[in-house]
PAFIDREN-548223 format. One record per residue (C-alpha): residue number from 0; residue in one letter; chain; x negated, y negated, z. Coordinates in Angstrom, 1 decimal. Layout:
BEGIN
{rec NUM,'a','A',{X,Y,Z}}
...
END
This chain:
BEGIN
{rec 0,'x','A',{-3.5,4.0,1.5}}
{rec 1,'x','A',{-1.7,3.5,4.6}}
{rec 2,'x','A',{1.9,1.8,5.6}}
{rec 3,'x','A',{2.4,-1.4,7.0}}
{rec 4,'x','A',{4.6,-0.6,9.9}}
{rec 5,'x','A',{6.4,-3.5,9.3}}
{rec 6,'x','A',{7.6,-3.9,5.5}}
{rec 7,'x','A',{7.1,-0.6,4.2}}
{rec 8,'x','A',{4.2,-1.9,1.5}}
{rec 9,'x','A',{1.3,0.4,0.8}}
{rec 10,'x','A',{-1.9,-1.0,2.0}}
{rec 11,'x','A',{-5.5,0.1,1.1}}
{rec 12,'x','A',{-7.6,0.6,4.9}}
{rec 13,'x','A',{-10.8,-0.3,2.9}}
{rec 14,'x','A',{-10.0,-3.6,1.5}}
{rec 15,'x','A',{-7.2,-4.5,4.0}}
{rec 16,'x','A',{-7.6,-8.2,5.9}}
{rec 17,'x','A',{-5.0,-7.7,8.9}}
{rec 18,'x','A',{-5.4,-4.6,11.3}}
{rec 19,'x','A',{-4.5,-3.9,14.9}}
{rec 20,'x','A',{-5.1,-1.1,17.1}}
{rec 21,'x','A',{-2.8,0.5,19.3}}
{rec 22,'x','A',{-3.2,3.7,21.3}}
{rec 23,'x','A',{-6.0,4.5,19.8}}
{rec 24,'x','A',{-4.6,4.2,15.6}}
{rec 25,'x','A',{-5.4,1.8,13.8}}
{rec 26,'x','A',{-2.8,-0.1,11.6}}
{rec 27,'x','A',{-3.0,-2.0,8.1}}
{rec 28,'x','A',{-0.8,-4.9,7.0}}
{rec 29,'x','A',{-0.1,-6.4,4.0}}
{rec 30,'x','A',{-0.1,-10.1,5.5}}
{rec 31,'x','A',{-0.4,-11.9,8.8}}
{rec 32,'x','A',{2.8,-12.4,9.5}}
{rec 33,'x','A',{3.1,-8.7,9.6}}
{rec 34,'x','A',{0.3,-8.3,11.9}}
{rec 35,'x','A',{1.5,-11.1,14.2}}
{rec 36,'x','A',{5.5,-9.4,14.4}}
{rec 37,'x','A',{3.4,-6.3,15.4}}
{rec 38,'x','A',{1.0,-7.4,17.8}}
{rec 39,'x','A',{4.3,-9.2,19.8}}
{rec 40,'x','A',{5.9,-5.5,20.2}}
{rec 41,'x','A',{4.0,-2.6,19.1}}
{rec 42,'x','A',{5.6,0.1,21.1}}
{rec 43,'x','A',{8.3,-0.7,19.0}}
{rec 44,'x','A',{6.6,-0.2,15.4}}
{rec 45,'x','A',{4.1,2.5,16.4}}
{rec 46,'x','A',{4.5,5.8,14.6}}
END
């Protein structure tokens, strides 16, 4: 399971819909809104 970045939620990498990479990591979301607030600033969210 990973975390969504965003929200906090637990996401499963095998089954999840919305990814992005950044830096080389991938990351998992738990919808696309998630993905979308990512992808606009992900220096900001990036572990």
């Amino acid at each position: 399971m990973a975390k969504d970045p965003i929200c906090g939620m637990m996401v499963d990498e095998k089954t999840a819909k919305w990814t992005s990479d950044y830096n080389g990591k991938k990351y998992y979301f738990c919808n696309e809104k998630c993905k979308i607030t990512f992808d606009k600033n992900p220096k900001r969210f990036a572990v």
